[in-house]
C-alpha positions in Angstrom: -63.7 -27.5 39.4 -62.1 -30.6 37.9 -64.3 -31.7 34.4 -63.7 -35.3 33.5 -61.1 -37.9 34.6 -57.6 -38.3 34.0 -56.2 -39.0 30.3 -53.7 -41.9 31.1 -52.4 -41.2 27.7 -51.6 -37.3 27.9 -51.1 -37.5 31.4 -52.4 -34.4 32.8 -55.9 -33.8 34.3 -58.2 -31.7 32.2 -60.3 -28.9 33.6 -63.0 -26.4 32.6 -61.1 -23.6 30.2 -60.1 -21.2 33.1 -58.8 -17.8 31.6 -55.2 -17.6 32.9 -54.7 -15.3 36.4 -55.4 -12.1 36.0 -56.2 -10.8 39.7 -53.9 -11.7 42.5 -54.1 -15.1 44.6 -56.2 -15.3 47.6 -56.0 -18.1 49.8 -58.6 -19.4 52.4 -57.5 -20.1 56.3 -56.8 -23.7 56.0 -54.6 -22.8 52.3 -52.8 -20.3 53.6 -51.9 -22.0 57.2 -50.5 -25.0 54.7 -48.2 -22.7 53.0 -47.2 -20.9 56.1 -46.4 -24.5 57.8 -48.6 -24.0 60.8 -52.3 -24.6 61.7 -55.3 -22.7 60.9 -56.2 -21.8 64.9 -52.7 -20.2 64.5 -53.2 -18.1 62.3 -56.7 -16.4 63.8 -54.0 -16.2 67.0 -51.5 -14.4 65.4 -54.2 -12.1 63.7 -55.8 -11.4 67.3 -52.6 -9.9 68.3 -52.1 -8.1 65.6 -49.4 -9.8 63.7 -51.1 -10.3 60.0 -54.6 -8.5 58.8 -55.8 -10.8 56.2 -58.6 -9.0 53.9 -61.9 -10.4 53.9 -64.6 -11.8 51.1 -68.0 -9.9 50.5 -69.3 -12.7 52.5 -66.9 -11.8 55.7 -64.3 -14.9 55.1 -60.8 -14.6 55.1 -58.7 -14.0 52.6 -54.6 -14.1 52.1 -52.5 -12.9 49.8 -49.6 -14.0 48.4 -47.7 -11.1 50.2 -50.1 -12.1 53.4 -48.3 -15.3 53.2 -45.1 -14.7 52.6 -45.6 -12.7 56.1 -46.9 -15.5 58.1 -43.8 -17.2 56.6 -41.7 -14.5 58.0 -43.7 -15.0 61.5 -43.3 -19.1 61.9 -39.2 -18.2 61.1 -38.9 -15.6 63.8 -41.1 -18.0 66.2 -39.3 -21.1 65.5 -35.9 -20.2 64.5 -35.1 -17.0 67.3 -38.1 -18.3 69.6 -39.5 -14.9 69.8 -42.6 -13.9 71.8 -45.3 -12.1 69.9 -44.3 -8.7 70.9 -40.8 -9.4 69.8 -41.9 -10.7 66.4 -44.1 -7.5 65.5 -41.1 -5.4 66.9 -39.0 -7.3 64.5 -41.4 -6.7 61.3 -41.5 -3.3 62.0 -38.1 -2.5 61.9 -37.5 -4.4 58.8 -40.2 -2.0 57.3 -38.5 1.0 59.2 -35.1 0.2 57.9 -36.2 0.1 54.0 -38.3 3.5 55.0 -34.5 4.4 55.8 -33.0 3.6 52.6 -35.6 5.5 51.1 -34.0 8.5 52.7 -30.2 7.7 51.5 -29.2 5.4 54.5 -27.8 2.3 53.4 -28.4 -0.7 55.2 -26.9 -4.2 54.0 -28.7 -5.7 51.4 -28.2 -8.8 49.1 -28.0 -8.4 45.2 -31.5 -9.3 44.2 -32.5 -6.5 46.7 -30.0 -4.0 45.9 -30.6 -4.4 41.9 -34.6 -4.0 42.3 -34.0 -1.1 44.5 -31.3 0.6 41.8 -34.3 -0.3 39.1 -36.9 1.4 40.7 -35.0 4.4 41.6 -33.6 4.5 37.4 -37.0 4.5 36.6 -38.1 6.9 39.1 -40.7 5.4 41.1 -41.7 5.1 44.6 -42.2 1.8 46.8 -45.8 3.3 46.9 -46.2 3.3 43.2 -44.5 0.2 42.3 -46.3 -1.5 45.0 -49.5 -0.7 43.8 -48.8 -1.4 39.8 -47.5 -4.7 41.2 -50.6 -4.9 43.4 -48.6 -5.9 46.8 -47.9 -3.9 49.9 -45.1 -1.5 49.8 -43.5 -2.9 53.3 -43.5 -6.2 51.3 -41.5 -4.4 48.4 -39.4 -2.7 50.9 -38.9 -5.6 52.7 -37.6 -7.2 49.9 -35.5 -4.2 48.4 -33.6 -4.5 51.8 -33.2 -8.1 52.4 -34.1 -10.5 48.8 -36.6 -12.2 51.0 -40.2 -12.2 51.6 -42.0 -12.7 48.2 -43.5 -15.9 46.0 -41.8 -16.9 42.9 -44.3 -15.4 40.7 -43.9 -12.4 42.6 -40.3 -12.0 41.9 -40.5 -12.7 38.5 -43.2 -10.3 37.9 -41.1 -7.1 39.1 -38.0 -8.7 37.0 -40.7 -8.4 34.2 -41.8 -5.1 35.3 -38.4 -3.9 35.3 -37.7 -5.3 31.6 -35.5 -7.5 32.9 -35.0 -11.4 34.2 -34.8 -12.8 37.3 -31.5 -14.3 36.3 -29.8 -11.3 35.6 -31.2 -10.1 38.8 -29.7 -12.8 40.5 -25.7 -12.6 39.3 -25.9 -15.3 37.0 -24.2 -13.2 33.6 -20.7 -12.6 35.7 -17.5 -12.1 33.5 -15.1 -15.1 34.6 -17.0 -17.6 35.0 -15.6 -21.1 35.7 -16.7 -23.9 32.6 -16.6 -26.7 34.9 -18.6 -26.8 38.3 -18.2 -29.6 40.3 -20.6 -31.3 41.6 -21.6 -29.6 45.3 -19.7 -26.7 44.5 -23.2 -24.7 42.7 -23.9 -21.0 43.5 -26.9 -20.5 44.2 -28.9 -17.7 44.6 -30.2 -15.1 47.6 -33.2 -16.8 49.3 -36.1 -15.0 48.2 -38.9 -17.5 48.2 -38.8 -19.7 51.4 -38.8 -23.2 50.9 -37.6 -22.7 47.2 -33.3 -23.3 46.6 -31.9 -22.5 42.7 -28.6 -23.9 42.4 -26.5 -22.8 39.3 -25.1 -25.1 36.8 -23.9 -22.5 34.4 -22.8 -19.2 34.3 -21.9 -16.6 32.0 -23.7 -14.9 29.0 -24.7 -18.2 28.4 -27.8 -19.2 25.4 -29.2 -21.3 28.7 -30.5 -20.7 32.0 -29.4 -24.5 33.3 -30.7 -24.5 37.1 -30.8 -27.0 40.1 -34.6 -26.4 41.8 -34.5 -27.7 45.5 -38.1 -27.9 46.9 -39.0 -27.5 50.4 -42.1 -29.9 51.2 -45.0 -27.5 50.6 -42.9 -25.0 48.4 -44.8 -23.4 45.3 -44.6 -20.6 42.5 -47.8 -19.4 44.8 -49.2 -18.5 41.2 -48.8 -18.8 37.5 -46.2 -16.4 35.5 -44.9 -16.6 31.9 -42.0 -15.1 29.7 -40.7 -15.9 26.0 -38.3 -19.0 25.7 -39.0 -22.7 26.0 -38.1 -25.0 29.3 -37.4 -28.2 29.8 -38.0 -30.0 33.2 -36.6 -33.4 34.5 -37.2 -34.8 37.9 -34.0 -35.9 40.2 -36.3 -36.8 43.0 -39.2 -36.2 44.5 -42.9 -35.7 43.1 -43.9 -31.7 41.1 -47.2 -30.6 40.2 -46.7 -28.2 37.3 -49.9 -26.5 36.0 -50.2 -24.9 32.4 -52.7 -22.2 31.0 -54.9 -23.1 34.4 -56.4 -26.2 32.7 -53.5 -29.0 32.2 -52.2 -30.7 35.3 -48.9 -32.7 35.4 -48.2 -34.8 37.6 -44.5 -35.5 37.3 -42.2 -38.0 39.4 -38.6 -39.0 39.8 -37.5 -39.2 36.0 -40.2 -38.1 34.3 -39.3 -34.5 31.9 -41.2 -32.3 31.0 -40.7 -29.8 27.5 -43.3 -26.5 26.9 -43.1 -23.2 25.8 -42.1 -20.7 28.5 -45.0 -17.8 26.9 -47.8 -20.0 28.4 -48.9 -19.7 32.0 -47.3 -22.1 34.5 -47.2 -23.0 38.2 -45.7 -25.5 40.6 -45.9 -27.0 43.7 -43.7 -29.8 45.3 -46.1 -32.4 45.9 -43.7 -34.7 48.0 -43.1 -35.2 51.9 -39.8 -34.6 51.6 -37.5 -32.6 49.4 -38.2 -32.1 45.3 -35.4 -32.1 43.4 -35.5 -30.8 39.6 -33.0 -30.2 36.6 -34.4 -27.0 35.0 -33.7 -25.5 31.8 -34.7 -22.6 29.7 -33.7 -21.2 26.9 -33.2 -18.4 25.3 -32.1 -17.0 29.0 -35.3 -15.1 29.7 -36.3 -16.5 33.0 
């Protein structure tokens, strides 16, 4: 609960000292339908037939996770985008779940790098998708999911199992290539796999650089969908748009086109694009441990 009004002079909204997350997110109905892009009364329809099994409070309410969501995402794609019936759509999920069942038996299906990398990691250190799943506390088709296809899971997520793996999710993603240009012209950014829907990362540098320098495009809507942390400091300016970054749980800023933001990367912090339209941010950290 919010404790006080805003400091106009420190410009972020105190709140009660909440200990920083140490359980995974659950979302309500109406939270999760936001996130997802659709209404709640769509989501106890796609839960009727079967599509997505929320888990329920002790006092019978619903509650999503983060890998629950990421699913319903999946769902409004394959709805809106191939115009698929219900039937069709839980066909589709299961053979997304059935192929990475597949690579788990030496098939290879096509996969992009992020994907490929996490799936080479896990196998290095010998785990399953059943055990990393559950030290990770997700579902193991979400994990295979996104072993097979870099898509499916929340920022936090992702950085979590780059974490896990004793690595970054900048290494995961391609970014410490040999030959890589020293000029990029505008436009002409790599950017990475689509993991996190709503969420674009642009590169502005590459290499084995002392830098992560990154261009963040926001869906409206699109968030870390929880709070993570690594060693390092960032720096954040605003290109357009409105972000709500949250540190430690407790300081809320409320950052618009042209503001910057500078804090050390080991504290907890989340984000959400707060504007009807697209967010677009100039994100740094360094050393490269994002």
């Amino acid at each position: 609960m919010l404790n006080g009004s805003k400091d106009k002079n420190q410009g972020y909204w105190q709140m009660s000292s909440i200990e920083p997350e140490r359980y995974p997110v659950r979302y309500k109905v109406a939270e999760a339908a936001r996130l997802a892009g659709v209404s709640a009364s769509t989501l106890r329809l796609w839960e009727s037939q079967g599509l997505v099994v929320p888990s329920r409070s002790e006092t019978g309410h619903r509650q999503y996770s983060a890998e629950d969501v990421a699913r319903l995402k999946r769902i409004s794609w394959f709805r809106a985008e191939r115009g698929l019936n219900p039937a069709a759509i839980r066909e589709a999920l299961e053979t997304e779940e059935g192929n990475a069942t597949g690579a788990e038996n030496g098939e290879q299906p096509a996969s992009s790098d992020i994907g490929r990398r996490l799936r080479s990691l896990r196998h290095a250190a010998g785990k399953t998708l059943e055990q990393v799943a559950a030290d990770m506390g997700m579902t193991s088709s979400t994990l295979s999911t996104l072993e097979r296809t870099s898509q499916g899971v929340s920022f936090k997520t992702l950085h979590d199992l780059a974490d896990y793996y004793g690595t970054t999710v900048s290494r995961l993603s391609g970014e410490e290539r040999e030959d890589v240009p020293a000029l990029i012209r505008s436009g002409e950014w790599r950017a990475w796999p689509a993991t996190t829907p709503g969420v674009t990362v642009q590169l502005l540098a590459e290499g084995r650089t002392m830098m992560d320098c990154h261009r963040f495009v926001l869906a409206p809507g699109a968030a870390s969908e929880g709070a993570y942390r690594h060693e390092g400091e960032e720096f954040i300016h605003v290109l357009a748009g409105r972000l709500e970054l949250v540190l430690d749980s407790d300081q809320f800023f409320d950052l618009m086109a042209g503001d910057s933001l500078y804090f050390e990367s080991r504290r907890y912090h989340s984000w959400r694009n707060r504007h009807d339209g697209e967010t677009i941010l100039l994100w740094i950290n360094t050393p490269p441990t994002f």
